[in-house]
PyMOL commands that place a pseudoatom at each C-alpha (Angstrom):
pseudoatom trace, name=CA, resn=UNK, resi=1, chain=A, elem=C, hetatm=0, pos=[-8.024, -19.525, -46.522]
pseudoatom trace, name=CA, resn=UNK, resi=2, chain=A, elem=C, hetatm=0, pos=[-6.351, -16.543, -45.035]
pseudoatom trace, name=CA, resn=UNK, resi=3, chain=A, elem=C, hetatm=0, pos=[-6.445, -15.224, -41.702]
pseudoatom trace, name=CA, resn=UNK, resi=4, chain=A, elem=C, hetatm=0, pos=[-8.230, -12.278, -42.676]
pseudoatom trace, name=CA, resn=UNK, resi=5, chain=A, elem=C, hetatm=0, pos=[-11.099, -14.705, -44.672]
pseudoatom trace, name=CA, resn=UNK, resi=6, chain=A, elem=C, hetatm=0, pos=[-11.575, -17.217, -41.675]
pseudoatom trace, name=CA, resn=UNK, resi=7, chain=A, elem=C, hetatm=0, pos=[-12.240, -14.136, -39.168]
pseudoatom trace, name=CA, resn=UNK, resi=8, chain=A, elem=C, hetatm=0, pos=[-14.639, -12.938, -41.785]
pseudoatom trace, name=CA, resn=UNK, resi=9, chain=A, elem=C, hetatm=0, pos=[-16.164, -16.051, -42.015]
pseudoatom trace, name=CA, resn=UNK, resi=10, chain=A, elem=C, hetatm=0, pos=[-16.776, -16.011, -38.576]
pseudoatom trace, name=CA, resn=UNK, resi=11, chain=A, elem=C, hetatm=0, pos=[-18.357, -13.105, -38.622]
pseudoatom trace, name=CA, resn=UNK, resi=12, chain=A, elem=C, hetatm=0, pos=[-20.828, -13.971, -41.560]
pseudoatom trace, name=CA, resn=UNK, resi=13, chain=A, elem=C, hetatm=0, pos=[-21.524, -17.421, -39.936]
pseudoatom trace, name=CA, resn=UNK, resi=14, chain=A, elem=C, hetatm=0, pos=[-22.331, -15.593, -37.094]
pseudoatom trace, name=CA, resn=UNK, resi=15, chain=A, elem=C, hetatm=0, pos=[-24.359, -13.085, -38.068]
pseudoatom trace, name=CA, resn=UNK, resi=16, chain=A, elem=C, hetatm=0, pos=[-27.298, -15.046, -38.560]
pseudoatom trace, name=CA, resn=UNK, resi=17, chain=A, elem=C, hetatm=0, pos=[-27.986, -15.478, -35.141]
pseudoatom trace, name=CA, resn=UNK, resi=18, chain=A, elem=C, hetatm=0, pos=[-26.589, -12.277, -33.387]
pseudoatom trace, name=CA, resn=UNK, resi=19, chain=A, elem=C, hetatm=0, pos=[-30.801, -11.191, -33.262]
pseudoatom trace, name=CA, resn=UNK, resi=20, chain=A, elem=C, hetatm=0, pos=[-31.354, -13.969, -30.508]
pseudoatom trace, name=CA, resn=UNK, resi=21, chain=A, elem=C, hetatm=0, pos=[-28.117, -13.629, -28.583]
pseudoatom trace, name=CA, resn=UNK, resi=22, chain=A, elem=C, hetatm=0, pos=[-28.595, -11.606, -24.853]
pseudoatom trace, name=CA, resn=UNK, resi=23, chain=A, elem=C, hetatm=0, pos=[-25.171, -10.495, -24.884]
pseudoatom trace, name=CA, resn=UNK, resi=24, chain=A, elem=C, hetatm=0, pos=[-24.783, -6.331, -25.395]
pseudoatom trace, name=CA, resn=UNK, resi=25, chain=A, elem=C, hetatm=0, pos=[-20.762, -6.475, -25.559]
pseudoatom trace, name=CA, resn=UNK, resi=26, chain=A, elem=C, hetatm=0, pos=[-17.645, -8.232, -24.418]
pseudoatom trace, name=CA, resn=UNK, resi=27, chain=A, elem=C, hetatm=0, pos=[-17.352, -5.677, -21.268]
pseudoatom trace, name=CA, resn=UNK, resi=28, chain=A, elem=C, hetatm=0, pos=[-13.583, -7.354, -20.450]
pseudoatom trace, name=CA, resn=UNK, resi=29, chain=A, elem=C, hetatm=0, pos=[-11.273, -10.073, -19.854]
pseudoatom trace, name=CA, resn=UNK, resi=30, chain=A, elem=C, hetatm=0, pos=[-10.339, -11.166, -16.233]
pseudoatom trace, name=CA, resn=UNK, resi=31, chain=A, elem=C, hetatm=0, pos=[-6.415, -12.370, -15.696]
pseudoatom trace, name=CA, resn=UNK, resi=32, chain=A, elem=C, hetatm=0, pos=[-5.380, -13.752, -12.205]
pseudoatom trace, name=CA, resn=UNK, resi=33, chain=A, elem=C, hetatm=0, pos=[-1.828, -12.543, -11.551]
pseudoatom trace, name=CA, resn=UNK, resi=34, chain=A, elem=C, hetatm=0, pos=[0.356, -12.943, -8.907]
pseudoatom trace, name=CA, resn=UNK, resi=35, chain=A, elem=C, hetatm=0, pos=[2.236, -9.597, -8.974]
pseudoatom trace, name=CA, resn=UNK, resi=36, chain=A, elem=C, hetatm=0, pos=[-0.551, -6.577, -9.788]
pseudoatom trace, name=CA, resn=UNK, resi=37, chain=A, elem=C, hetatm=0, pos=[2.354, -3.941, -10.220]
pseudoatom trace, name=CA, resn=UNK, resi=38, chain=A, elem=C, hetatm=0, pos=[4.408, -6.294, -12.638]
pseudoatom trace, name=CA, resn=UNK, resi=39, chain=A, elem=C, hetatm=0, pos=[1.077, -7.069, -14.588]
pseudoatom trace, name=CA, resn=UNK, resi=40, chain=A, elem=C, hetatm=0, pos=[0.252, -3.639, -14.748]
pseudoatom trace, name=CA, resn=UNK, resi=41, chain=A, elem=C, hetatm=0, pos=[4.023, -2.121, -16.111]
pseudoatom trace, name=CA, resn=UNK, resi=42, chain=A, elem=C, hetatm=0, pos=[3.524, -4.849, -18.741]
pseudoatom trace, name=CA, resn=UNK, resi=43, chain=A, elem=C, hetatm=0, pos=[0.758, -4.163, -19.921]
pseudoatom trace, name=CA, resn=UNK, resi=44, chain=A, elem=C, hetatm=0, pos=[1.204, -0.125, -19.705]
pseudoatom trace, name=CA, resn=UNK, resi=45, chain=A, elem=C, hetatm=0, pos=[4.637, -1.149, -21.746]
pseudoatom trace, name=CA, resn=UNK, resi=46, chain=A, elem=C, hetatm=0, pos=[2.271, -2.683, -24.571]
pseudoatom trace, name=CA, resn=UNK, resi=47, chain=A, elem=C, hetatm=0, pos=[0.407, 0.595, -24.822]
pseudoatom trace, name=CA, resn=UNK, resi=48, chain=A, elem=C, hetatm=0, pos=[-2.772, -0.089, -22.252]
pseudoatom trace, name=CA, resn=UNK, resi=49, chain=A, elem=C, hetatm=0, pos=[-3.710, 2.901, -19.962]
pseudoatom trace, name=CA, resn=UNK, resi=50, chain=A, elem=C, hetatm=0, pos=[-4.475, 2.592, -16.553]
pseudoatom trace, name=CA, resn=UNK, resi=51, chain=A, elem=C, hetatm=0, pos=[-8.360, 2.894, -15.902]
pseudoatom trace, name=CA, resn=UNK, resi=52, chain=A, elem=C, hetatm=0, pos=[-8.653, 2.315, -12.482]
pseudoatom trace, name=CA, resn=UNK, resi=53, chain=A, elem=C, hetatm=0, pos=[-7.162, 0.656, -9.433]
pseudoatom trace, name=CA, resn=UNK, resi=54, chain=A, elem=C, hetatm=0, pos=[-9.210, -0.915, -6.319]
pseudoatom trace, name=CA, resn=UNK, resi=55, chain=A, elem=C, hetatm=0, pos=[-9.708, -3.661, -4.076]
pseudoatom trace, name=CA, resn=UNK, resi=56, chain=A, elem=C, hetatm=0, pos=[-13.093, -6.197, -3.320]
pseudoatom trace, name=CA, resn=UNK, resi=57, chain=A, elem=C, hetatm=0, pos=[-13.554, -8.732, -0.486]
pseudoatom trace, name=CA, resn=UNK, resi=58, chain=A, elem=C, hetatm=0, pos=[-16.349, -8.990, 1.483]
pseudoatom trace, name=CA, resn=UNK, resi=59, chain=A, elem=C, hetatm=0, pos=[-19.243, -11.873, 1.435]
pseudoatom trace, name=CA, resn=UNK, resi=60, chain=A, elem=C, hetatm=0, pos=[-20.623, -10.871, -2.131]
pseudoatom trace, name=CA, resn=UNK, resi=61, chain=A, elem=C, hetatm=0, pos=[-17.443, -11.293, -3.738]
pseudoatom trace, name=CA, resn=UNK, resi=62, chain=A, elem=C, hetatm=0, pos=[-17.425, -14.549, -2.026]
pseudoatom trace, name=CA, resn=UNK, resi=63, chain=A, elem=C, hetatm=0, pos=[-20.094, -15.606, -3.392]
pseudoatom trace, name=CA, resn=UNK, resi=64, chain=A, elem=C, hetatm=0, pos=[-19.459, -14.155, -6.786]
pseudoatom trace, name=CA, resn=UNK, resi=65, chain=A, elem=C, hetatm=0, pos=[-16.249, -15.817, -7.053]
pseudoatom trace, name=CA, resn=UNK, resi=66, chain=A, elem=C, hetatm=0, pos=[-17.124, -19.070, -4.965]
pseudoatom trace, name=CA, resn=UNK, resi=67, chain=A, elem=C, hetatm=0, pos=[-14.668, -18.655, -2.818]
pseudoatom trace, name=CA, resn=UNK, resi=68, chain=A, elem=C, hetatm=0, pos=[-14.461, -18.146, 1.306]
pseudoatom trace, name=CA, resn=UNK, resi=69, chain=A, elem=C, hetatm=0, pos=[-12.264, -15.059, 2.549]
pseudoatom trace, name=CA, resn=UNK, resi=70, chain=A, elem=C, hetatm=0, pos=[-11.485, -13.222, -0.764]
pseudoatom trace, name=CA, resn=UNK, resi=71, chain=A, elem=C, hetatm=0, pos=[-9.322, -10.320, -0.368]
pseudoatom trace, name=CA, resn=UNK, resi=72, chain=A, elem=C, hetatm=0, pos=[-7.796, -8.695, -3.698]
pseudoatom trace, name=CA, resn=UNK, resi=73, chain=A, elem=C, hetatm=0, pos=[-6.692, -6.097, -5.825]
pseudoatom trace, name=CA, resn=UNK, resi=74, chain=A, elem=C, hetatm=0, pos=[-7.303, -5.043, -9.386]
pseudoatom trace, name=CA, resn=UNK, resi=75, chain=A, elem=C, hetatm=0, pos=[-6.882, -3.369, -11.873]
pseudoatom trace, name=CA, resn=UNK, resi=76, chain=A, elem=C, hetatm=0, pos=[-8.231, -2.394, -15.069]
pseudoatom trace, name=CA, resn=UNK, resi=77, chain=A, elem=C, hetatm=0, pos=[-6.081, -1.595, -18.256]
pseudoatom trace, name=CA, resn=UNK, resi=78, chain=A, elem=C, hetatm=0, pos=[-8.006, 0.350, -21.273]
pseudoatom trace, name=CA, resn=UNK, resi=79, chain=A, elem=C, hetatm=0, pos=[-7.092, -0.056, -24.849]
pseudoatom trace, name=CA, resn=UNK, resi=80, chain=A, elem=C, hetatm=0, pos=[-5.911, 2.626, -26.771]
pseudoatom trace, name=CA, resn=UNK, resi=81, chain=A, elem=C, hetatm=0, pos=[-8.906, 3.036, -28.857]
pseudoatom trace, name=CA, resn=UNK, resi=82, chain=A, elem=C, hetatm=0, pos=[-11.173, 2.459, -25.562]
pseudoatom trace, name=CA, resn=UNK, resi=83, chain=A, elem=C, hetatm=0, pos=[-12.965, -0.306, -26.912]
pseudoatom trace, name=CA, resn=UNK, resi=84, chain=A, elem=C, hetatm=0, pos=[-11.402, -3.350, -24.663]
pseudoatom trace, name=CA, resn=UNK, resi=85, chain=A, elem=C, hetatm=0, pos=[-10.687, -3.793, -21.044]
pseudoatom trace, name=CA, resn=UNK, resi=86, chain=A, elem=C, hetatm=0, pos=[-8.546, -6.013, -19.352]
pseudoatom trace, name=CA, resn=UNK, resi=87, chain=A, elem=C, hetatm=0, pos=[-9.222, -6.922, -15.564]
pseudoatom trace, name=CA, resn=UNK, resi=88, chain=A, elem=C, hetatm=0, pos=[-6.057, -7.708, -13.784]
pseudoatom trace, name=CA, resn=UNK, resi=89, chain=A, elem=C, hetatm=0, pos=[-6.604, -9.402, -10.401]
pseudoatom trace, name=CA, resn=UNK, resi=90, chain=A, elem=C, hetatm=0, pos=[-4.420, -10.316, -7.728]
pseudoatom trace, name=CA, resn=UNK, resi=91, chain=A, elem=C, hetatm=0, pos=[-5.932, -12.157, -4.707]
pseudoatom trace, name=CA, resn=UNK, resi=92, chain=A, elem=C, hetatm=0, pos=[-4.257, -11.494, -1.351]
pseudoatom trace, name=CA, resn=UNK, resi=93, chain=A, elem=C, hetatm=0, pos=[-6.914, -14.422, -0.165]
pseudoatom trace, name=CA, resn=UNK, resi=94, chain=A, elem=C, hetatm=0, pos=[-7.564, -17.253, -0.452]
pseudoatom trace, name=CA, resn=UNK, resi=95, chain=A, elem=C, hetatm=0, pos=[-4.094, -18.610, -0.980]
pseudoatom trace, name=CA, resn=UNK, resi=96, chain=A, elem=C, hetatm=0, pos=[-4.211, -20.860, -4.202]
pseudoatom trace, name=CA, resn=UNK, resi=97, chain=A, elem=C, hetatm=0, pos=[-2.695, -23.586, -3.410]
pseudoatom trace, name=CA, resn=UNK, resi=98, chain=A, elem=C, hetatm=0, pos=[-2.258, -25.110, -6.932]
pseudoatom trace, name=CA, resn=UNK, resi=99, chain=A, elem=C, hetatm=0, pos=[0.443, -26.390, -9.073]
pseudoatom trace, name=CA, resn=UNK, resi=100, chain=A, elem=C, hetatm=0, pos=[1.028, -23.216, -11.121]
pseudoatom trace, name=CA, resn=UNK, resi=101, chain=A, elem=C, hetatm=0, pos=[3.294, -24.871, -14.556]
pseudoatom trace, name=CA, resn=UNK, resi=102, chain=A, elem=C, hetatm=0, pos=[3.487, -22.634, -17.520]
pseudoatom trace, name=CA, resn=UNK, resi=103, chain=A, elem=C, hetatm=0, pos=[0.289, -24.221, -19.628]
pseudoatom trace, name=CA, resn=UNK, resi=104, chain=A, elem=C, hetatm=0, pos=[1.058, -24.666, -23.295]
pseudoatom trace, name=CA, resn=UNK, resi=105, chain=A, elem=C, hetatm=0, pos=[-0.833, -22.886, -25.963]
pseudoatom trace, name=CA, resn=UNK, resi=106, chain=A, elem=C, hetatm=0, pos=[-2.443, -26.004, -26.587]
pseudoatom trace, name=CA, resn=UNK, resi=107, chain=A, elem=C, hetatm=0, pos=[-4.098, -26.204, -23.539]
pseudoatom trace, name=CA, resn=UNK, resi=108, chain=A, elem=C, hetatm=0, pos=[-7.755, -26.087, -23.022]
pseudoatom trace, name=CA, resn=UNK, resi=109, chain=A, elem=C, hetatm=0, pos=[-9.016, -23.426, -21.718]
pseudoatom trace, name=CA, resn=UNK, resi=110, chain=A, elem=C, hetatm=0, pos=[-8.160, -19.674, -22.247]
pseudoatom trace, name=CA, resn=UNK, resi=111, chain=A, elem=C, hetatm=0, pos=[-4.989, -19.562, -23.156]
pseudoatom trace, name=CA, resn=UNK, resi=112, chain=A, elem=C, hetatm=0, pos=[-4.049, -16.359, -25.127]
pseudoatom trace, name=CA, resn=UNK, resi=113, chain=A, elem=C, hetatm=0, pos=[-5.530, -12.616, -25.503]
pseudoatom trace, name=CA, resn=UNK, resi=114, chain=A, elem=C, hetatm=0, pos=[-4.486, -11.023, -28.538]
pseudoatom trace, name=CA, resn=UNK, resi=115, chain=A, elem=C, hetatm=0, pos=[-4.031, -7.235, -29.532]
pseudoatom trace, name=CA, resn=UNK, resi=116, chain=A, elem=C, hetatm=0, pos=[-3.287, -5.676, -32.742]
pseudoatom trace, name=CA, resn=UNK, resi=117, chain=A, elem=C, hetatm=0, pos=[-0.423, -3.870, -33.199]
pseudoatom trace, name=CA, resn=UNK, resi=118, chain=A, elem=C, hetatm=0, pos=[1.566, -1.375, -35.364]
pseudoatom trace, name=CA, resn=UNK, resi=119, chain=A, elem=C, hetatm=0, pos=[5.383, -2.900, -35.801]
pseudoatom trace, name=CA, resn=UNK, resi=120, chain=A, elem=C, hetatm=0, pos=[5.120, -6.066, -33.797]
pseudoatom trace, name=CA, resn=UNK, resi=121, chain=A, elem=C, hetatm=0, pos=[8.999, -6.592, -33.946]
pseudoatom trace, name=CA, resn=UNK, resi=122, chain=A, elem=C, hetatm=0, pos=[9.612, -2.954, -31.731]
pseudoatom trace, name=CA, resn=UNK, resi=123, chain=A, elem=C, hetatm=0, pos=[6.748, -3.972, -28.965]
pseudoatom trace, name=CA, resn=UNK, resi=124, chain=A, elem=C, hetatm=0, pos=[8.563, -7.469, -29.201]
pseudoatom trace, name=CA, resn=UNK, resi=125, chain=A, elem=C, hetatm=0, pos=[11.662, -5.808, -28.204]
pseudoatom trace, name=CA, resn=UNK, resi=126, chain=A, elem=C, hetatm=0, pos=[10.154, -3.506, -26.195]
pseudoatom trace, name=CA, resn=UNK, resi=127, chain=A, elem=C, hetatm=0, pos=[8.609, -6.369, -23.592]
pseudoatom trace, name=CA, resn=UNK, resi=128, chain=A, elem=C, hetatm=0, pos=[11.541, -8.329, -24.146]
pseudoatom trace, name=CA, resn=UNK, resi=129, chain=A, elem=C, hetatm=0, pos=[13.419, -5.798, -22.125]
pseudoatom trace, name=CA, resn=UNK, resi=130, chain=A, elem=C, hetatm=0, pos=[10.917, -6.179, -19.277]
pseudoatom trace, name=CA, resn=UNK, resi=131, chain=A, elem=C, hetatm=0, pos=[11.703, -10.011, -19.588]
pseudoatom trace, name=CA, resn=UNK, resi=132, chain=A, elem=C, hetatm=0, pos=[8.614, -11.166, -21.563]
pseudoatom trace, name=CA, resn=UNK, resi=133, chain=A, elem=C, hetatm=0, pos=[9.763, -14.202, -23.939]
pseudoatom trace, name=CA, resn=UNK, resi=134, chain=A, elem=C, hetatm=0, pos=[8.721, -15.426, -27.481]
pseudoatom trace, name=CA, resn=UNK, resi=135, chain=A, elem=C, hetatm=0, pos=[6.535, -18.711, -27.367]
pseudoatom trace, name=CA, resn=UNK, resi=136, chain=A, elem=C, hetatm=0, pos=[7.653, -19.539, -30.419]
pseudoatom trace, name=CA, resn=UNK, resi=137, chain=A, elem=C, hetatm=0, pos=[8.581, -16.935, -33.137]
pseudoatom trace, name=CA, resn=UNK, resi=138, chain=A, elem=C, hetatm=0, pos=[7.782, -13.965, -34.487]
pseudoatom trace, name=CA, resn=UNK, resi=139, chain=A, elem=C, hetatm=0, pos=[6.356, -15.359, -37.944]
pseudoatom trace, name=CA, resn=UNK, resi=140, chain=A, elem=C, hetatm=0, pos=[4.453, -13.845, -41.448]
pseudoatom trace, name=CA, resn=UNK, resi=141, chain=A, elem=C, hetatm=0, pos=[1.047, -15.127, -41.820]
pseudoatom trace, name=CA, resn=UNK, resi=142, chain=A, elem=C, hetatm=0, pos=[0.546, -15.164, -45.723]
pseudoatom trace, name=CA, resn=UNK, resi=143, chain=A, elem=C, hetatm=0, pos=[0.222, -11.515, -47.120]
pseudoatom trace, name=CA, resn=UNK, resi=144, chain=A, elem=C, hetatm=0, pos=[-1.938, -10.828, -44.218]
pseudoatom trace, name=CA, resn=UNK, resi=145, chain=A, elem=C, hetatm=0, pos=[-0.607, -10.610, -40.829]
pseudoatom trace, name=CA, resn=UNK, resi=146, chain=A, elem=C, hetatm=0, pos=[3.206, -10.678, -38.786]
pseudoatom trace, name=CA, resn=UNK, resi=147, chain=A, elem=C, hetatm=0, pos=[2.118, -12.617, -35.585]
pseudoatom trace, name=CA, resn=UNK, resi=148, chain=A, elem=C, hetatm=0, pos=[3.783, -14.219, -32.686]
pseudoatom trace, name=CA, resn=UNK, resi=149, chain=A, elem=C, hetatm=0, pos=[3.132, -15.402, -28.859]
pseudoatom trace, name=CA, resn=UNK, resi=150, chain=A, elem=C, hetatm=0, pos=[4.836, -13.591, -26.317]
pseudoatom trace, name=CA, resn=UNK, resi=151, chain=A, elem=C, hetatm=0, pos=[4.884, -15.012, -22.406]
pseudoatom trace, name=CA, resn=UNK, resi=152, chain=A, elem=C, hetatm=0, pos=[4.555, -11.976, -19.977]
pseudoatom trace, name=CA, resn=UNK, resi=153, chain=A, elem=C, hetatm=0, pos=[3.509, -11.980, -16.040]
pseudoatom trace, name=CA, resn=UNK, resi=154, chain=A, elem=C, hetatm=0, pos=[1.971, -14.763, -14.337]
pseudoatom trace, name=CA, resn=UNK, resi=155, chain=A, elem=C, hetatm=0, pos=[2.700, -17.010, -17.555]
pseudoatom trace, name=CA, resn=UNK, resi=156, chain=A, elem=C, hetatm=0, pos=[0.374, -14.781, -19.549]
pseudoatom trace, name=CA, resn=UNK, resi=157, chain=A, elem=C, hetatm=0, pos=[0.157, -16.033, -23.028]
pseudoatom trace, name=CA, resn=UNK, resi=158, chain=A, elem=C, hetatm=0, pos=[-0.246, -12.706, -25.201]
pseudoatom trace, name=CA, resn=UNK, resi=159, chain=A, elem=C, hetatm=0, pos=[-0.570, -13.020, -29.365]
pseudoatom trace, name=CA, resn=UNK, resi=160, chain=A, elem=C, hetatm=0, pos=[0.456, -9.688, -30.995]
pseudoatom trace, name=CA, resn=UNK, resi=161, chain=A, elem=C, hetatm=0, pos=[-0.972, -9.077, -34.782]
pseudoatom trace, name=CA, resn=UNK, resi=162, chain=A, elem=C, hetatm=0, pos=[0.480, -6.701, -37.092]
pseudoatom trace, name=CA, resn=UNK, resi=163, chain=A, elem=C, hetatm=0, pos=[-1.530, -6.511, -40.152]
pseudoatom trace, name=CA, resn=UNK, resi=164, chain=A, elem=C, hetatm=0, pos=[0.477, -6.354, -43.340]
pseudoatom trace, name=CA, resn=UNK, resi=165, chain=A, elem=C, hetatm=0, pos=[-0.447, -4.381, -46.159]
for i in range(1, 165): cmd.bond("trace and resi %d" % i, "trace and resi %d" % (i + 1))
show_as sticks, trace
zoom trace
């Protein structure tokens, strides 16, 4: 089974149910980073736009988060079809106090966000420049897709996907 198939598999498995979910959308994915203007050149470098910049803290993003004393800044990158959103957040409080090691992709939890791309070798190169590093290697999936995991800020695990044909 190809790449392509098991996504559309998904997709039909899926659909059966999609009348009873709440859900509207995906609105965006949250990333904890500890340098916002790093985070943000990488990301502009793989071909995100800049949507907006702020900061939160106050008691209701305490409680939101579960945390006492939040103070941070974000940002939030657009793709370029302005589909997908990706929250970048770095807290100025509390400080984390955590172990921080560079999880492998095996990991559980979240551990990668992928985008598509055109020619995955130039945005390789491209990053690599601004010190991103290949996971592993930049590898053809079948006749279907040129793929590879690329580390950028804060240990961010990021899958590029060039589809082939």
């Amino acid at each position: 089974m190809s790449y392509r198939q098991v996504a559309r598999r998904g997709v039909c498995v899926w659909s059966s149910s999609i009348e009873r979910m709440t859900v509207k959308r995906m609105d965006h994915v949250g990333i904890v980073v500890d340098d916002l203007a790093d985070a943000i050149r990488f990301f502009v470098e793989l071909g995100l736009t800049l949507e907006n910049e702020g900061s939160v803290e106050g008691d209701s993003v305490d409680r939101i988060v579960g945390l006492e004393g939040v103070r941070s800044s974000l940002a939030f990158m657009e793709t370029p079809d302005g589909h997908s959103r990706v929250e970048l957040v770095e807290f100025s409080s509390p400080e984390y106090d955590g172990d921080t090691p560079l999880a492998p992709s095996n990991a559980p939890g979240i551990r990668h966000i992928t985008f598509a791309v055109e020619d995955v070798d130039a945005v390789v190169a491209r990053l690599q420049a601004r010190g991103a590093e290949l996971v592993g290697e930049i590898e053809q999936y079948e006749d279907s897709y040129r793929l590879c995991y690329i580390r950028g800020p804060a240990g961010i695990i990021v899958e590029l996907a060039e589809e082939l044909g």
